[in-house]
C-alpha positions as CSV (number, residue, x, y, z in Angstrom):
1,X,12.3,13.2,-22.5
2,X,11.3,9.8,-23.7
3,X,14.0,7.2,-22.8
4,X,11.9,4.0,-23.5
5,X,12.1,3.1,-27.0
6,X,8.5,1.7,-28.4
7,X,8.2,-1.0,-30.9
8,X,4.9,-1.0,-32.7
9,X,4.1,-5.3,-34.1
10,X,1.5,-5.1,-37.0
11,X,1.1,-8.5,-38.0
12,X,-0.8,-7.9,-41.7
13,X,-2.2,-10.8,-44.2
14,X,-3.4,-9.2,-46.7
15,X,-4.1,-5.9,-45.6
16,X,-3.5,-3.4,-48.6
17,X,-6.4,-1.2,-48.4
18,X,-5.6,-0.9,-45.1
19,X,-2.4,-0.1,-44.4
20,X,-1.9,3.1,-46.3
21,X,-4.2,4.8,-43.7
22,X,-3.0,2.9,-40.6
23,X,0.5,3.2,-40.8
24,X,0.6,7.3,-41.5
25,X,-1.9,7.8,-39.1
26,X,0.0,5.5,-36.4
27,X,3.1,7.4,-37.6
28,X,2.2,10.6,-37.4
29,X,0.3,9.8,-34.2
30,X,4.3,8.9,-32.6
31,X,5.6,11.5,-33.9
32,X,3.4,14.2,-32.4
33,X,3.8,12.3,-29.0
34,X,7.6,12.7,-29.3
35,X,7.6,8.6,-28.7
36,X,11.0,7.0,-30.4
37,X,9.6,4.2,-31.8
38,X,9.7,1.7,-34.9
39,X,6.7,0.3,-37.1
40,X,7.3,-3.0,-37.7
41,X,4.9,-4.8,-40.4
42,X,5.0,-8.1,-40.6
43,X,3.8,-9.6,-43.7
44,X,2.5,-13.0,-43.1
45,X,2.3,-15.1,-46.6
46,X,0.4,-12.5,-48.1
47,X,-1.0,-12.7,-51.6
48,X,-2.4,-9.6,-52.3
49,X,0.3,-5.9,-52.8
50,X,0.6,-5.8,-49.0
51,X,4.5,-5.8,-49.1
52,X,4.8,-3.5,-51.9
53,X,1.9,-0.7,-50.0
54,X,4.7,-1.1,-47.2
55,X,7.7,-0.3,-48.7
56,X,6.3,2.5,-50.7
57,X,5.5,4.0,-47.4
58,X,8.5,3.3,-45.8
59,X,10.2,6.5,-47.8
60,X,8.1,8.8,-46.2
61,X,8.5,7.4,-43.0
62,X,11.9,5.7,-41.7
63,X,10.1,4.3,-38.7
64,X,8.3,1.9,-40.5
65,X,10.2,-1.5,-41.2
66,X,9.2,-4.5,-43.2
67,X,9.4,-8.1,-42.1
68,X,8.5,-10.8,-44.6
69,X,7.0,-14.1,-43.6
70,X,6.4,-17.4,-45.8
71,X,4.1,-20.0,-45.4
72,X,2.6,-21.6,-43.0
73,X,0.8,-18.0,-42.0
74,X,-1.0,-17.3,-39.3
75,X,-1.3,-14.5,-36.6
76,X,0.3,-15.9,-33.6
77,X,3.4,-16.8,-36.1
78,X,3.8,-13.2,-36.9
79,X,3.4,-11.9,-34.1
80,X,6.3,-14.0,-32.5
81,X,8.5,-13.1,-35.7
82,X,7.6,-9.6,-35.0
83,X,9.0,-10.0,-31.2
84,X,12.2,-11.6,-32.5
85,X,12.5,-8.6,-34.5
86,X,11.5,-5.9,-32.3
87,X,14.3,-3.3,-31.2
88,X,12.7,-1.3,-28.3
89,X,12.4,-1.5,-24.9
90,X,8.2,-1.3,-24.6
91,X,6.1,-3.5,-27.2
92,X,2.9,-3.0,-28.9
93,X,0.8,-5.6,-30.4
94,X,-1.7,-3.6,-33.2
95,X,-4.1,-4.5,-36.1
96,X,-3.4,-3.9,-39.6
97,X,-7.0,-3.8,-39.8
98,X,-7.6,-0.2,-38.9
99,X,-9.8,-1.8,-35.9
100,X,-7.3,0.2,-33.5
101,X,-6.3,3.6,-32.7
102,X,-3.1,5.4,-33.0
103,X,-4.3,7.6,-29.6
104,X,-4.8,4.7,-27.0
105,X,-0.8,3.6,-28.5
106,X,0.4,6.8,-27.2
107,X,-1.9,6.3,-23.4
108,X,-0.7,2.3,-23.4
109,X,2.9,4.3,-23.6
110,X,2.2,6.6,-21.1
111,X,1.0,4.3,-18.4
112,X,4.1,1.8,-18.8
113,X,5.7,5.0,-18.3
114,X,4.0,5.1,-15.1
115,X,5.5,1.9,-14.3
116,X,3.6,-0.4,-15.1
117,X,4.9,-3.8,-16.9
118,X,2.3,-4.0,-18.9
119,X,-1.3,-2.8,-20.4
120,X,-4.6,-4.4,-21.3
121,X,-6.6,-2.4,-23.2
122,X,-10.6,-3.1,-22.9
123,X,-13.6,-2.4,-24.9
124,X,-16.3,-3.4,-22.3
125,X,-15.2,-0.6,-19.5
126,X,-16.6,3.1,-18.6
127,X,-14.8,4.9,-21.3
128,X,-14.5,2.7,-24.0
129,X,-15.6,3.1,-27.3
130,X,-17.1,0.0,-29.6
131,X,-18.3,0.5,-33.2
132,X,-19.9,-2.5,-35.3
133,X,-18.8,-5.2,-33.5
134,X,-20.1,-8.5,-34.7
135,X,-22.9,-9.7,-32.6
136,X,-22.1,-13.3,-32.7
137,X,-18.6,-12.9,-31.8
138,X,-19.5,-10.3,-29.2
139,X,-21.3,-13.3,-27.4
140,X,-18.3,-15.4,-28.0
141,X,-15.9,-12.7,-26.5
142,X,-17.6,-12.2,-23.6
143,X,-18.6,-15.5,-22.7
144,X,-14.7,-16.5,-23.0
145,X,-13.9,-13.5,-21.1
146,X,-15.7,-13.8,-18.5
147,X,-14.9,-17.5,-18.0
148,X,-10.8,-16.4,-18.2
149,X,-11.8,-13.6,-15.3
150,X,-13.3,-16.2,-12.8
151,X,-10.6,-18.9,-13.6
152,X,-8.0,-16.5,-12.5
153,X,-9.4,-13.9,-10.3
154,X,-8.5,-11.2,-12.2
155,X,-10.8,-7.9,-12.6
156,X,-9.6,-7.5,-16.7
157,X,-12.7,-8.3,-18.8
158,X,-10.4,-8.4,-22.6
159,X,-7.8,-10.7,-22.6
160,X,-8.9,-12.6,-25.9
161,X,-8.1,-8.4,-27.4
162,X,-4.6,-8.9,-29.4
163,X,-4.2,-5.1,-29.0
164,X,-2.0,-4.8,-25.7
165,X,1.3,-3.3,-24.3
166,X,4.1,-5.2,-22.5
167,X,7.5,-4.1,-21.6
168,X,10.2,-6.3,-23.7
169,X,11.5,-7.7,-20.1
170,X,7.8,-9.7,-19.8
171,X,8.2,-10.7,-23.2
172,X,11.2,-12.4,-23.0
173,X,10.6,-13.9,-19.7
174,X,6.9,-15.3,-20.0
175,X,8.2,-16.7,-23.5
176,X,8.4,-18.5,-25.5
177,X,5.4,-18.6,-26.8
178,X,4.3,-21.5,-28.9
179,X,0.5,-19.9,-30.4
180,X,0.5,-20.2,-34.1
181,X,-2.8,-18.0,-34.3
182,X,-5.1,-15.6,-32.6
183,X,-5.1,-17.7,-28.8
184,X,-1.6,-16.0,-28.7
185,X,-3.7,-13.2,-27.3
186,X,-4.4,-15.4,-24.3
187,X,-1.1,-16.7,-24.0
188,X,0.6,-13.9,-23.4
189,X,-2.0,-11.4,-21.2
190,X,-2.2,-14.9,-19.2
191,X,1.1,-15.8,-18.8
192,X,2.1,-11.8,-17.6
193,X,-0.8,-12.4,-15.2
194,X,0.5,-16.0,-13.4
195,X,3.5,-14.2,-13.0
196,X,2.0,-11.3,-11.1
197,X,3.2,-8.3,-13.0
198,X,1.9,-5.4,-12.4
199,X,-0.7,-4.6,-15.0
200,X,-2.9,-1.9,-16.0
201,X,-6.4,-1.9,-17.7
202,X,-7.7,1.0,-19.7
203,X,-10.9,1.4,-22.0
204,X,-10.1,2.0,-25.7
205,X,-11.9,2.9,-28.7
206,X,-12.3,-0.4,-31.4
207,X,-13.7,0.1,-34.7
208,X,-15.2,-2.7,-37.0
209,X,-13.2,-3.2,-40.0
210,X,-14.5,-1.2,-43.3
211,X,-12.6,-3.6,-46.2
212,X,-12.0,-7.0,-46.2
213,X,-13.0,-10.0,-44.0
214,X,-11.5,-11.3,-40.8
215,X,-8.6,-13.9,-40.3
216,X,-10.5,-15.1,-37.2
217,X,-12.8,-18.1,-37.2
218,X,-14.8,-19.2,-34.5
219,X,-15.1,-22.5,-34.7
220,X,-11.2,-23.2,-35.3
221,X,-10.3,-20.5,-32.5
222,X,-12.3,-23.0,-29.6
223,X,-10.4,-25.8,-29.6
224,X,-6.9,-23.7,-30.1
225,X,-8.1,-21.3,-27.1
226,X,-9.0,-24.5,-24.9
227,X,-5.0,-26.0,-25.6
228,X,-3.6,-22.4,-24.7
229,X,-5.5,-22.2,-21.5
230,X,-4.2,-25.7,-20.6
231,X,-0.9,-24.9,-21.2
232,X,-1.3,-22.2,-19.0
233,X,-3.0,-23.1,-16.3
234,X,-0.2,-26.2,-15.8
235,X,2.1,-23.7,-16.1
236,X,0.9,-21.9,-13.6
237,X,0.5,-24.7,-11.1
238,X,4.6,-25.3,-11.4
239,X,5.0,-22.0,-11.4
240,X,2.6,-21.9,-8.1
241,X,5.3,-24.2,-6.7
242,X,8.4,-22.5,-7.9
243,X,7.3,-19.4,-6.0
244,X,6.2,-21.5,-3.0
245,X,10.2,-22.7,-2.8
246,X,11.1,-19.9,-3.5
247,X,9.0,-18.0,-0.6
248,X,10.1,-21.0,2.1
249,X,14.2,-20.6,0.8
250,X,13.8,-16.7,1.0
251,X,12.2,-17.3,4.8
252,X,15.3,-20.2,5.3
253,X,18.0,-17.5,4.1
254,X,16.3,-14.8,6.9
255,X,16.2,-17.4,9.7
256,X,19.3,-18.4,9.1
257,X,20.4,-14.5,9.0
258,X,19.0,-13.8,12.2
259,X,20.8,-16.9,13.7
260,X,24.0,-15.5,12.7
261,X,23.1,-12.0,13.9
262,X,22.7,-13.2,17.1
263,X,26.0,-15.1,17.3
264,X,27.7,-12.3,16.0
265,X,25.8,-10.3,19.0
266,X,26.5,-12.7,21.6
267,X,30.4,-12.8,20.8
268,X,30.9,-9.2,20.5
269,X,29.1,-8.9,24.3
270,X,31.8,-11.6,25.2
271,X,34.8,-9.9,23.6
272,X,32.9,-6.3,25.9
273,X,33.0,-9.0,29.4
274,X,36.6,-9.9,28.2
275,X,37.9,-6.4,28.1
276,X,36.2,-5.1,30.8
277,X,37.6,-7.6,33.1
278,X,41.0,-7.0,32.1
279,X,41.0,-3.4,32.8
280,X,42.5,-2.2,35.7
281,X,40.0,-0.9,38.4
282,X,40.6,2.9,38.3
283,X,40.0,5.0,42.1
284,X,38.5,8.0,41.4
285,X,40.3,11.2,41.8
286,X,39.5,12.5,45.9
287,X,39.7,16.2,46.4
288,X,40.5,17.3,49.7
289,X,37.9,19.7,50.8
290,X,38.1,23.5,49.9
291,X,40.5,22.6,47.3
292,X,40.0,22.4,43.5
293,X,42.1,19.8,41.5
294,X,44.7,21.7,39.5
């Protein structure tokens, strides 16, 4: 049985030709899967029908729930309102653009179930599945990415991918987040990462989108990724220091346990001397020869 309760976030500007498809598929995906889970869509300013494709589909399926946004939009802004309105226990960051698949969901799932905190998915691993990516932002991905994995020693090869799963405990406590657009993709992988969660990395399938253009522009996206990566970076230097106090109070707390161990030991073999030399000294019982003792 499935105790962990899975909140699906699908930020969505303008997505109506999308949506229709992604959200039954995604449903019906759960479903199968026997995952408890919620859908929540959150619309962010949009000024096409994408609230009203929603809640036309939220009759046939009651997971799906519909969050309204107003301006200023962007996707870092709805993803965060989707957090504050997110009711489960594991959380799922997903595209309204039909880019990602309901299956690798249901694996993320699986592996927190394993334990872990959280899960990156990546589209440059054995395994992984890419179709019409665009070559100049396939340069600019993995020049980024690769520039995040020497920076912080860290074998996952994706991080700028919005499509990841974190347990709702990380969420709160590498919050809050402050991204107003897409660099909260590298705000929260990297601030689950400085905090040493455990974290597994799995190939997944990624499929250009087939109607309408992408929210994400390069040149904006630079300067927004290079203030995220400051911010973390100094917050991973005080955190850096946090856990070094935190290591030499832990060792101060053990020395200091040992200490009173010993005292404790050293008075209880006092009280022992005490006793002992108290008692009265006791001649053992002499039976004459060829006798027994009754």
């Amino acid at each position: 049985m499935n105790d962990l309760k899975l909140t699906v976030v699908i930020p969505a500007h303008n997505e109506e030709q999308n949506l229709p498809a992604v959200l039954t598929d995604l449903a019906s995906e759960l479903r199968q899967s026997g995952i408890p889970c919620e859908i929540v869509v959150v619309n962010d300013n949009s000024r096409d029908g994408t609230a009203a494709v929603v809640q036309g589909l939220m009759a046939a399926e009651d997971c799906i729930r519909l969050v309204n946004r107003t301006a200023p939009n962007g996707f870092g802004r709805a993803v965060r309102t989707g957090i504050e309105n997110a009711t489960g226990d594991v959380i799922v960051i997903y595209m309204a653009d039909a880019s990602d698949h309901p299956i690798d969901v249901v694996r993320y799932y699986r592996k927190i179930e394993e334990g872990y905190d959280c899960v990156f998915g990546s589209r440059f691993v054995p395994g992984s599945q890419v179709v019409e990516y665009p070559p100049l932002k396939l340069v600019a991905n993995r020049i980024v990415n690769k520039l995040m994995q020497w920076f912080f020693f860290v074998p996952f090869n994706d991080l700028t991918n919005a499509f990841k799963a974190y347990r709702m405990s990380v969420v709160r406590d590498c919050g809050p987040y402050r991204a107003c657009h897409f660099n909260i993709t590298i705000e929260m992988s990297l601030n689950a990462i400085i905090r040493k969660y455990n974290i597994a990395q799995i190939p997944i399938a990624w499929t250009g989108r087939t109607w309408g253009s992408s929210n994400l522009r390069l040149r904006e996206m630079g300067r927004r990724y290079l203030a995220t990566l400051l911010k973390v970076i100094a917050e991973r230097l005080l955190i850096a220091d946090d856990l070094l106090a935190e290591r030499l109070a832990a060792s101060a707390r053990r020395e200091s346990e040992l200490i009173e161990q010993r005292n404790r030991l050293r008075t209880l073999e006092q009280r022992v001397s005490e006793i002992e030399e108290r008692l009265p000294a006791v001649e053992p019982l002499r039976v004459a020869p060829g006798r027994e003792a009754a």
